[in-house]
Each structure stands twice: as structure tokens, then as C-alpha cells.
C-alpha positions in Angstrom: 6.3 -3.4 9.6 7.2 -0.4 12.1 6.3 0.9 15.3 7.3 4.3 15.1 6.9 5.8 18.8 8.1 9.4 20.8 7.6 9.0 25.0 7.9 11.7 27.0 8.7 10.9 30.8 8.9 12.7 34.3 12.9 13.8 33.8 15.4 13.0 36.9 17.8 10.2 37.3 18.9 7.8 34.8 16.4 4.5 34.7 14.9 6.2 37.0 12.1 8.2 35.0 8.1 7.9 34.3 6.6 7.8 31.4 3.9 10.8 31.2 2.6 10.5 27.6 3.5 7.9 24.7 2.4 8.0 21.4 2.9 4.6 19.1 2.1 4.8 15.0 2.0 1.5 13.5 3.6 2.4 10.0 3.5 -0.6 7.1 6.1 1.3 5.1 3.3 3.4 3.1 0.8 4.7 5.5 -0.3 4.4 9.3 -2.5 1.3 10.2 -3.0 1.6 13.6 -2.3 4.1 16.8 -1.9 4.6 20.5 -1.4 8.0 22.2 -2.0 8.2 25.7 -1.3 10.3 29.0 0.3 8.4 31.9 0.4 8.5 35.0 3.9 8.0 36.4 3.6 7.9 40.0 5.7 10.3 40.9 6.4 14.0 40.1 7.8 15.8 36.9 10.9 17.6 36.9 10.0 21.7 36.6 12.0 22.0 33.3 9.8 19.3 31.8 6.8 21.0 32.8 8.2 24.0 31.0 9.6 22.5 27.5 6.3 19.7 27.2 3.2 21.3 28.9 2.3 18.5 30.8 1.8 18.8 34.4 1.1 16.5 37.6 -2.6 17.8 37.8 -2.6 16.7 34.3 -2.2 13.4 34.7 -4.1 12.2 37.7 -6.8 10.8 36.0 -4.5 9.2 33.3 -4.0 5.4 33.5 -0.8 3.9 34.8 1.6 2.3 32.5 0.4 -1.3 33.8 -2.9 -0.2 32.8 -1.9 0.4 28.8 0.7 -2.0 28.9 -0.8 -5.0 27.3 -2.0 -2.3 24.3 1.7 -1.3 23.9 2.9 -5.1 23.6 -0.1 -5.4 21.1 0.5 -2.8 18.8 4.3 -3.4 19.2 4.3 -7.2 18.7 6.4 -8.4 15.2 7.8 -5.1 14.4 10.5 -2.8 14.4 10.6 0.1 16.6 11.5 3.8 15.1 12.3 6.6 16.9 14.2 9.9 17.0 16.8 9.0 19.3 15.8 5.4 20.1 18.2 4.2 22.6 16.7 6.6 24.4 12.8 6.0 23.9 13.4 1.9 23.7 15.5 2.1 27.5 12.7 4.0 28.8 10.2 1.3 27.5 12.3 -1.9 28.9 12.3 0.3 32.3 8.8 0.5 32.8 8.1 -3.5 31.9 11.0 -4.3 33.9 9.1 -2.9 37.0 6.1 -4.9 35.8 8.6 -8.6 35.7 7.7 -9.0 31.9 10.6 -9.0 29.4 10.4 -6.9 26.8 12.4 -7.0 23.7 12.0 -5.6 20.1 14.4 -4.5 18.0 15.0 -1.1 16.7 15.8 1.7 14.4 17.1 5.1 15.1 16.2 7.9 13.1 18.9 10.3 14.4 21.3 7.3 12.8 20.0 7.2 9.5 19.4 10.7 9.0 23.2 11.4 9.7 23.8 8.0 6.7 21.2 8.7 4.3 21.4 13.2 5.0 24.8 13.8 5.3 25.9 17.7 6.1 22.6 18.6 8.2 23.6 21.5 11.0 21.7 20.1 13.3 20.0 16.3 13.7 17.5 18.0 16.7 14.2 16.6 15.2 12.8 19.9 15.3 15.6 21.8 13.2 16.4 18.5 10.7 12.6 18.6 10.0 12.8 22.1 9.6 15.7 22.3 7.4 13.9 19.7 5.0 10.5 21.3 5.1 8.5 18.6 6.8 5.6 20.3 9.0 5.6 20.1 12.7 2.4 20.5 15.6 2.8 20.2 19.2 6.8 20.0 19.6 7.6 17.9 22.4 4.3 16.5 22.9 4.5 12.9 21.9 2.1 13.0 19.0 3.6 15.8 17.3 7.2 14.3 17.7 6.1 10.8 16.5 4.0 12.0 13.5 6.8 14.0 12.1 8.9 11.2 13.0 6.8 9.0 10.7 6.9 11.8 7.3 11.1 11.9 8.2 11.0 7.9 8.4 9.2 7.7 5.0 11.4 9.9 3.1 14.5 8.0 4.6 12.5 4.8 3.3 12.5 6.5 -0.1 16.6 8.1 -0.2 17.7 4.3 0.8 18.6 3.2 -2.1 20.6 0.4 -1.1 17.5 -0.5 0.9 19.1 -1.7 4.1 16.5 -0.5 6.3 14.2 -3.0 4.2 16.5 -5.9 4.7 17.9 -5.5 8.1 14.0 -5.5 9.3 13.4 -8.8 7.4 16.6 -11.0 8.4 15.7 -10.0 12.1 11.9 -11.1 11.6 12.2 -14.6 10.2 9.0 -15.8 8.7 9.9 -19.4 7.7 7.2 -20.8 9.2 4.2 -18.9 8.4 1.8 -21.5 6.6 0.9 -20.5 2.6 3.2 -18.3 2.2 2.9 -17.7 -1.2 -1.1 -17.0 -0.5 -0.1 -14.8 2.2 2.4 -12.6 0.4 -0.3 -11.8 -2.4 -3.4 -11.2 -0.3 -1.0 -8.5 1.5 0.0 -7.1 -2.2 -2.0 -3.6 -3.3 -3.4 -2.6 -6.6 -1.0 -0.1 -7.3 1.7 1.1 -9.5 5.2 0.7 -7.8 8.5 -1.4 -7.6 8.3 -4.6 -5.7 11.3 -6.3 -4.4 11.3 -10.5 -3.5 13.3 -10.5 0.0 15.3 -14.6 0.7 15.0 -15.7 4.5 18.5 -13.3 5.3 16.4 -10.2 3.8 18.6 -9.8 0.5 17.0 -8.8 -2.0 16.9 -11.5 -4.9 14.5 -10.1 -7.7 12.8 -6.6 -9.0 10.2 -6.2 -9.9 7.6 -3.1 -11.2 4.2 -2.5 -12.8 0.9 -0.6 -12.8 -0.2 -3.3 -10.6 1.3 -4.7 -8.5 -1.0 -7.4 -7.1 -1.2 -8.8 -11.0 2.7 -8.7 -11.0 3.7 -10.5 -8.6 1.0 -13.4 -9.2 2.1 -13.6 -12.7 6.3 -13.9 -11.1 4.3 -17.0 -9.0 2.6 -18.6 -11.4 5.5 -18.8 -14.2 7.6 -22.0 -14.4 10.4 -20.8 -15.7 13.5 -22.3 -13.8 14.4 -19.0 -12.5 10.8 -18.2 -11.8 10.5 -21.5 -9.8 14.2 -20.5 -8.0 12.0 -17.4 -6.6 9.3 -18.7 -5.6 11.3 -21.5 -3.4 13.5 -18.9 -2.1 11.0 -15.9 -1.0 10.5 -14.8 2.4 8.9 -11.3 1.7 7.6 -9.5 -0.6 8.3 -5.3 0.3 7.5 -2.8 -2.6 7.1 1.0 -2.9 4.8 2.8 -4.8 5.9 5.3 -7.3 2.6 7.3 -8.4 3.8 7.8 -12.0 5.4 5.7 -14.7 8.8 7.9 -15.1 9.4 6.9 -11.1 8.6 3.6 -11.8 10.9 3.4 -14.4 14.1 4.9 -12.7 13.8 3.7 -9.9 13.6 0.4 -10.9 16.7 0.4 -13.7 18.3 2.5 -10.6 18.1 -0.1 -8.4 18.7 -3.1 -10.6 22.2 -1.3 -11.2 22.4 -0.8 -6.8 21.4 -4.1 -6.0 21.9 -6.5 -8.5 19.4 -9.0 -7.4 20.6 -12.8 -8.1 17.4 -13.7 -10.1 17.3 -10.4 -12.0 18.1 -10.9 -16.1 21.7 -9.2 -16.1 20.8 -7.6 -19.4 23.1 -4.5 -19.9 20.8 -1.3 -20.9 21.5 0.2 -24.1 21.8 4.1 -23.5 20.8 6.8 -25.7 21.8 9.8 -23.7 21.3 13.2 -25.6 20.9 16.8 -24.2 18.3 18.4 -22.8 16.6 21.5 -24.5 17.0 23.6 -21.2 20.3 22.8 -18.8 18.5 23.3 -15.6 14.7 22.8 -14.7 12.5 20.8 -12.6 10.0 17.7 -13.9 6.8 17.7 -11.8 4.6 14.7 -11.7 1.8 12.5 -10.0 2.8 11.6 -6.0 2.1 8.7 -4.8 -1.2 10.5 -3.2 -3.6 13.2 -3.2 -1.4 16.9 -3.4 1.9 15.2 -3.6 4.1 15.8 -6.2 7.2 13.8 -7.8 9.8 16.2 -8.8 13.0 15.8 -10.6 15.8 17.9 -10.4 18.3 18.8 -13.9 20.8 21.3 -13.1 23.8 21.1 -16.1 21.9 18.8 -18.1 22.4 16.2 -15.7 19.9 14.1 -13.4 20.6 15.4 -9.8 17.7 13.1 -7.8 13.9 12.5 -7.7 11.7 12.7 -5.0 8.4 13.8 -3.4 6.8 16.8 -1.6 3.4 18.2 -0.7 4.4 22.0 0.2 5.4 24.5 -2.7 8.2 25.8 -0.6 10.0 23.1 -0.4 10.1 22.8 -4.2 11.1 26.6 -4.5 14.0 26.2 -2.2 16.7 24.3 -4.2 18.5 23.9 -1.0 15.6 22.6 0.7 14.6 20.1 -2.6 18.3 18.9 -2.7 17.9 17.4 0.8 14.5 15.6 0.1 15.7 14.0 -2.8 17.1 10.7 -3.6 20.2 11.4 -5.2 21.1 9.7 -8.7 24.8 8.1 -9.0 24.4 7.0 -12.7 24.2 9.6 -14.4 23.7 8.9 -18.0 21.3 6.0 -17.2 19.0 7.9 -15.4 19.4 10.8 -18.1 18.5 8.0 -20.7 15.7 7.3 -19.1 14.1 10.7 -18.2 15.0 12.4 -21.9 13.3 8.7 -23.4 10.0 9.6 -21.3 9.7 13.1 -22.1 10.5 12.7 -26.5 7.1 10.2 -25.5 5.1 11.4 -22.7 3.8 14.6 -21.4 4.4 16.0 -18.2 2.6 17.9 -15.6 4.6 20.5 -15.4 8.1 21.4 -16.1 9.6 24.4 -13.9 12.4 26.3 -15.5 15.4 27.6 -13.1 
């Protein structure tokens, strides 16, 4: 679970700024649960150039509450997670600032955007949230307002979600939030499972990743992986912490990504059953696969160019899928070549497509 936040404060010396608007999007991994954006009132006055790049002046913010006045619904809507933000050392310092002031200790660990983005999207010009978002075609309102900045910071978080394929963000989260303790575990994990089609993943105490998992459903999935009694089945079930999955939104996705990721990870509980490959030429060298998103107008695209697999992905605005350049950096890129060219020319001999874009 994620906190992904933006704060805009006063300006002027180091620790010594005031929050004047924060904006907190509690983000499960797939979608937004819960929110806070607010107005502050800092106490003191806001630097002139601040005034200029955010909008937000002193007369603004007289009637806003103070921070210790929205402080107990930041520690609520922040408790148990991880913070994400463009440039968190930043918004996380700020944060500890203010509660310092108020005598209460407040720690959370964190993930930086502007970190992962330079990891997971090497070769960006520019890692500005406003020109990365920009150069991968992800919409932005109200720039440097803190609801603008943390919603786009939420669509750039979830396509760094999907292009880590080693899936360290996952992990890291997990071994930092240990949830030994938590009583019927097992019931837990599967009233917290959705109906939907997707890749699941069975996270140990440490976070690693110990068995795959995928299906049209994956509620019924992973209640059939608890119920068998199959020694390695029983291995699982004494060994899982979490269960984290992702949905695909068609069954191509589902199967790449998880043959794709068996090959990455190689969870310990996972059959190692080597894939027998058929790879064989596509009709066309270069063209584009379009299928179901994972929601209303979102597509799942797959890039060919010289009849090989160059990534998969998802986008909901045509021109990012008519900019190759654009499409390139959205994509989860595809090491394995002739698996995942196994896999897509397998599908298509069997199944239609929504649409297949020639380039």
C-alpha cells in the first residue's frame, strides 16, 4: 500500500518552510482508495517567487487550517504504508519538519519517483515531473498545485509499477512492512484478493517472491493454491506473508507476463519446467497488437519492429500510440526474445485481436 503525496510550502530557509497545500492519494497498487488535499495555513508568509510559480497566496490561506489541525488526518491516511513522491527527500523532510514542531515522531518509509524513473526510464532529457510526464504522454492539470503534481505522480508511479519487472518496488515495500503477526492470515490475504484476470505473486516474510501465479480470476486462484496439499503447495502456504498481483485486462498479457517473469524471478516454489519454443516469423516485420486495458479506454499494445517483440504496455491517449518514440518509453521492455515471440505468434495462429496497427 502507497501514499503517494506532492506538498507545496512557503519557500525560504532550509527546515525552515510552511506547508501551504498538501495533497495525499492513498494508492493500493491499482487504483486510489482514499484522499486528502488541503490548503494550510503556515503561519508565516510565502516567498514572492512561490506566489508566482503555485498561485497560492497569503490571503488565500487565512481561513485554511493549520497543520496541527489536519495533522491527525495525515498520520491516518499515511499509517502502514509507503510514501511516493517526485523528489521525496524533499516532500518526506518537509513532513518530519512540521510534526517535529508538533513533538510527535514521525516516521514512514519512502520511495522516490525521480529514482526510479532514472532505473526503470533510462535516457529521459529531463526527470522535471512536468517534462518526464510530458515526454511519456501522461496528462497533467494544475502544475505546481499539489493535486495536479500528486495525481500525475500517481499515473507515472503505476506505469513504473508495470516496467518493474524485477519487481523490487513490490518487495522492498513488503520486507519493510512485516506482517507476521496479523491473525488469519490466510483468510485475510483472500478476502483482500479481486475477481479479476491478472498475475499474482506469493511474497515470504523478506518480500521475495516465492511462487507465480495467473488466471481469469484471481480470487478462485489463489484459494485453490491454499487449499491443495501438495507438499509444495503446503511449503507456500507456511511461508506466505503477502499476496501482491497485477491485473492484465487480456489473456495475451497474462500469458507473457507471467512466462516473462517466471524466467526474471525464478520463484523457489515455481515448477522449473523449461518452455518448449516454437518461434516462427511474423507475416508483417513491424506492427503494433492492440488489446483490452486493464479498464475502460485503455489499451494493451505490443510493439514488433524486425519481427521481434520490443515491449508491451498500456495507454489511454492515441498519441501516445502514434508516437513510436513516445510508446517505446511507456513500454515494458522484453529481454527474451524468442520466448515472448513464442508466445505472441502462439496467441495470434488462435485468437483474434482487436486490432493490429501496421508501421
Amino acid at each position: 500500500m502507497y501514499a503517494i503525496l506532492d506538498i507545496e510550502t512557503t519557500g525560504g530557509k532550509f527546515n525552515e518552510e510552511g506547508i501551504t497545500e498538501i495533497a495525499i492519494y492513498k494508492f493500493d497498487g491499482h487504483s486510489t482508495i482514499d484522499q486528502f488535499v488541503s490548503l494550510v495555513n503556515p503561519e508565516k508568509p510565502i516567498q514572492e517567487f512561490v506566489v508566482k510559480l503555485t498561485g497560492i497566496n497569503n490571503k488565500m490561506l487565512r481561513n485554511a487550517p493549520k497543520f496541527y489541525e489536519v495533522a491527525k488526518r495525515i498520520v491516518e491516511i499515511t499509517k502502514d504504508v509507503t510514501l511516493v513522491a517526485h523528489n521525496a527527500e524533499f516532500d518526506t523532510r518537509i513532513l518530519k519538519t512540521e510534526f517535529d514542531r508538533l513533538g510527535f515522531d514521525y516516521k514512514r518509509n519512502s520511495i522516490c519517483t525521480i529514482e526510479l524513473s532514472r532505473k526503470l526510464i533510462p535516457d529521459e532529457k529531463s526527470y522535471s515531473l512536468g517534462k518526464l510526464c510530458k515526454s511519456l504522454g501522461i496528462p497533467m492539470s494544475d502544475r505546481h498545485r499539489a493535486s495536479g503534481d500528486a495525481l500525475a505522480t500517481v499515473q507515472l508511479f503505476k506505469l513504473l509499477l508495470n516496467k518493474d519487472i524485477n519487481k523490487d518496488i513490490t518487495q522492498n515495500s513488503i520486507k519493510y512492512f512485516d506482517n507476521r503477526n496479523i491473525k488469519n492470515k490466510i483468510n485475510a490475504i483472500l478476502d483482500s484478493i479481486p475477481v479479476k484476470m491478472g498475475v499474482y505473486y506469493i511474497h515470504n516474510h523478506e518480500g521475495r517472491v516465492i511462487f507465480i501465479g495467473r488466471g481469469n480470476n484471481l480470487k478462485s486462484e489463489v484459494t485453490k493454491l491454499f487449499l491443495k496439499q501438495s507438499k509444495r503447495a503446503l511449503k507456500v502456504q507456511e511461508r506466505v506473508d503477502k499476496v501482491t498481483y497485477q491485473f492484465s485486462g487480456n489473456e495475451l498479457f497474462n500469458r507473457l507476463k507471467y512466462h516473462i517473469e517466471l524466467e526474471t524471478l525464478k520463484p523457489k516454489y515455481n515448477f522449473k519446467k523449461k518452455k518448449k519454443l516454437t518461434v516462427q516469423q511474423f507475416s508483417h516485420p513491424d506492427f503494433i497488437i492492440q488489446l483490452n486495458g486493464r479498464e475502460v479506454e485503455e489499451n494493451g499494445l505490443i510493439l514488433i519492429e524486425n519481427n521481434e517483440v520490443v515491449g508491451y504496455g498500456y495507454t489511454n491517449l492515441a498519441f501516445q500510440e502514434s508516437k513510436i518514440s513516445i510508446l517505446k518509453s511507456i513500454l515494458t521492455p522484453i529481454e527474451n526474445k524468442d520466448l515472448a515471440k513464442s508466445i505472441v505468434k502462439n496467441y495470434l495462429n488462435n485468437n483474434s485481436v482487436s486490432k493490429i496497427i501496421r508501421l
